[in-house]
C-alpha positions as CSV (number, residue, x, y, z in Angstrom):
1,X,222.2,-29.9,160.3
2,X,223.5,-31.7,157.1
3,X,225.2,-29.9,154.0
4,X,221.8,-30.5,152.2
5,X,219.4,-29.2,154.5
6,X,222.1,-25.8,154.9
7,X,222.0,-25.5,150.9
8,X,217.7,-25.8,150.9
9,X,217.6,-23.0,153.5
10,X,220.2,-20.5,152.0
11,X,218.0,-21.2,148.8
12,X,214.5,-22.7,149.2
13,X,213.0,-21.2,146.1
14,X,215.9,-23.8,144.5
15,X,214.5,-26.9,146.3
16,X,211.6,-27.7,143.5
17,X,214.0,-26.9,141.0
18,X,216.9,-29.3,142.5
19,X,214.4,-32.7,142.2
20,X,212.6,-31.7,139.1
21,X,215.0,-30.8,136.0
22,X,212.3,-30.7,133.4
23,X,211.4,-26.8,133.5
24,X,215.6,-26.4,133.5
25,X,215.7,-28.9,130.7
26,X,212.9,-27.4,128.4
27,X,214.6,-23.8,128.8
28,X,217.8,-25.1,127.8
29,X,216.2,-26.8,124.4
30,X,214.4,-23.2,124.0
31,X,217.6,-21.9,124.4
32,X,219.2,-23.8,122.0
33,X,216.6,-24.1,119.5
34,X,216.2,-20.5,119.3
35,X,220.2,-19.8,118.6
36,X,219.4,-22.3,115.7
37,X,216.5,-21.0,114.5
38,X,217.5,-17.4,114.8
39,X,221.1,-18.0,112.9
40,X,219.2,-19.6,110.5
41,X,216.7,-18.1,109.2
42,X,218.2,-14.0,110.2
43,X,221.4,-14.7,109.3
44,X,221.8,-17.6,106.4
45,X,218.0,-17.0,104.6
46,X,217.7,-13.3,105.9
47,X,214.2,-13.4,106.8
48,X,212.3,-12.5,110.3
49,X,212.2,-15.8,112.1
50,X,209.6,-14.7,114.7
51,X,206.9,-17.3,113.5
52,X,209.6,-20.3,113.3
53,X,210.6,-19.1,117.3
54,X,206.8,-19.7,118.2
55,X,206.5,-23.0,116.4
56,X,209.8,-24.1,118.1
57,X,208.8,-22.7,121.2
58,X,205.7,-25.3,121.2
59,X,207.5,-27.9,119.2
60,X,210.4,-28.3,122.2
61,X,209.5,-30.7,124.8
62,X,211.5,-32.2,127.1
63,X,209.8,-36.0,126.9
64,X,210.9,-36.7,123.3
65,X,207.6,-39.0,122.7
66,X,205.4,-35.5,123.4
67,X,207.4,-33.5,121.3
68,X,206.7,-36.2,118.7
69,X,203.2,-35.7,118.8
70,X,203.7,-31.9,119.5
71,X,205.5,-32.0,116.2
72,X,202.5,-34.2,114.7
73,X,199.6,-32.6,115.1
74,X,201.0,-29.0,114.5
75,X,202.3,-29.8,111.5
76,X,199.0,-31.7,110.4
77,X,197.4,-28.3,111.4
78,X,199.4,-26.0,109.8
79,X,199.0,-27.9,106.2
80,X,195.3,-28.1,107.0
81,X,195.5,-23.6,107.8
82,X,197.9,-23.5,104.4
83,X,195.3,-25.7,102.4
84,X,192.3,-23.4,103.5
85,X,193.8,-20.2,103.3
86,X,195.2,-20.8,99.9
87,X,191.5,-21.9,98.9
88,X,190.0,-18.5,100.7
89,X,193.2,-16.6,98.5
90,X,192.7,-17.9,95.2
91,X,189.1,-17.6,95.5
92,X,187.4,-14.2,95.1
93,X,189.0,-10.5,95.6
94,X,189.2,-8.6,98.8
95,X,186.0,-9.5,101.0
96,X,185.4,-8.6,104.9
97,X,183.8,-12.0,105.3
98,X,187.0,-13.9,103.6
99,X,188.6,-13.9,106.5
100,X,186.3,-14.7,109.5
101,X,184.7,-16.8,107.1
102,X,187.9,-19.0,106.1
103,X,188.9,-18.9,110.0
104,X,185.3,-20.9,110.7
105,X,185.9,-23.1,107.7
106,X,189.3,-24.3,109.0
107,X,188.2,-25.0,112.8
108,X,185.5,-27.3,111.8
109,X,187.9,-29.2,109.0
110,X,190.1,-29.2,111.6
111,X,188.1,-30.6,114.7
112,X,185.6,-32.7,112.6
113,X,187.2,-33.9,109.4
114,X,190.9,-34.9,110.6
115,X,189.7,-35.2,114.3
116,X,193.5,-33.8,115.1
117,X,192.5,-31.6,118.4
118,X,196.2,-30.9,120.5
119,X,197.3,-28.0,118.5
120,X,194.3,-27.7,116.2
121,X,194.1,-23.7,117.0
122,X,197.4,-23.8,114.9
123,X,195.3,-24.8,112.0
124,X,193.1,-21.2,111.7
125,X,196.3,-19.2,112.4
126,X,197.8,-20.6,109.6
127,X,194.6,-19.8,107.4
128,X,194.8,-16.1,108.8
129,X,198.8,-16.2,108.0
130,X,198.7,-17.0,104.5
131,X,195.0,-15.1,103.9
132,X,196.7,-11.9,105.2
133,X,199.6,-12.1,103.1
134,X,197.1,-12.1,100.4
135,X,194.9,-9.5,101.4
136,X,198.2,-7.4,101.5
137,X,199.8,-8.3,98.5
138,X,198.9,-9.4,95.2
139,X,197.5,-12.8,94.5
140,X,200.8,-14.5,93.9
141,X,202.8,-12.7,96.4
142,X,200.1,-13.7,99.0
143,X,200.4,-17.2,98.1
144,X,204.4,-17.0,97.6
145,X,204.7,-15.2,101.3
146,X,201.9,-17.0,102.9
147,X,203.9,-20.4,101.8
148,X,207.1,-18.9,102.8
149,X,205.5,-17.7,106.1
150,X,204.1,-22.2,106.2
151,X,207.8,-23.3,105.9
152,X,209.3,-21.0,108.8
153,X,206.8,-22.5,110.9
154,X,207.4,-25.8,109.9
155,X,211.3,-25.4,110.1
156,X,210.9,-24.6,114.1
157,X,208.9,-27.3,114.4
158,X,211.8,-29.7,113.2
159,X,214.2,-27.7,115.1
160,X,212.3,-27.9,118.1
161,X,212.0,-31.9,117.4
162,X,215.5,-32.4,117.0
163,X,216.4,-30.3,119.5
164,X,214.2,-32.3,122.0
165,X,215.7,-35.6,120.5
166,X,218.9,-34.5,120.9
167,X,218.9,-33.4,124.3
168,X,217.1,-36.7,125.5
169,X,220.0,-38.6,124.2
170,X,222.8,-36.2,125.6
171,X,220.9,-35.8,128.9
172,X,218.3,-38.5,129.7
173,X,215.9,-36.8,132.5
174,X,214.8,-39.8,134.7
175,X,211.1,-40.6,135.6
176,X,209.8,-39.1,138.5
177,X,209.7,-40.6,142.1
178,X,206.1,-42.9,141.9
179,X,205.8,-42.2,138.1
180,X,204.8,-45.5,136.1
């Protein structure tokens, strides 16, 4: 018995891991990207940098061309939410249909007038984001909180993006065995 077939039974549930480094490479851009993001925004613009974790979170890829597009569409989808639910805030007073009503009016701009589907879902939580802050606040708070809540959301996305990038360059991941 050979030193590598003693090392894949002392540890099988390692064997996958050992000839496939991408789930091991997208944990340590999470990893990284959320130190970033965290110091950031908690500890340089004191603010709760929940939202920007998420949008790193699905902004870090470990193929640097899908993170691209990752990065792409979300943020295409987030202006589209922020455009909406500034609309649905600036229009009219506190309404039980502004909501559900905005949230229908963003997925169809979203899936049939920019035609951007991967992330499109990110386009209606961005509406409810900045229409909540609206609902709760005064008019110009809404907007001011619902923008600020916009740009922590688009802030992971770049760090997530760069973080990929980075990591691509410092540790190149090579193509799978019979990948083309």
């Amino acid at each position: 018995m050979n030193a590598e077939a003693r090392k894949a039974e002392h540890a099988p549930w390692l064997e996958p891991v050992r000839h496939d480094l991408v789930g091991v490479r997208f944990a340590v851009n999470v990893f990284i990207a959320s130190i970033i993001v965290w110091f950031v925004l908690r500890r340089i613009a004191d603010t709760n940098p929940i939202w920007a974790i998420a949008s790193m979170v699905a902004s870090s890829e470990p193929v640097v061309k899908e993170a691209a597009r990752m990065f792409r569409s979300r943020l295409i989808n987030v202006l589209i939410g922020c455009v909406v639910g500034l609309i649905f805030v600036l229009i009219g007073g506190e309404n039980l249909w502004k909501l559900p009503t905005a949230l229908a009016v963003t997925v169809l701009v979203s899936s049939y007038l920019i035609h951007v589907q991967t992330m499109w879902r990110q386009a209606p939580i961005t509406a409810a984001i900045v229409i909540a802050a609206g609902i709760e606040h005064s008019k110009l708070t809404g907007i001011e909180r619902g923008l600020h809540k916009v740009g922590e959301v688009i802030f992971g996305c770049v760090v997530g993006l760069g973080v990929s990038w980075l990591m691509a360059k410092v540790w190149p991941l090579r193509p799978k065995a019979g990948a083309a």
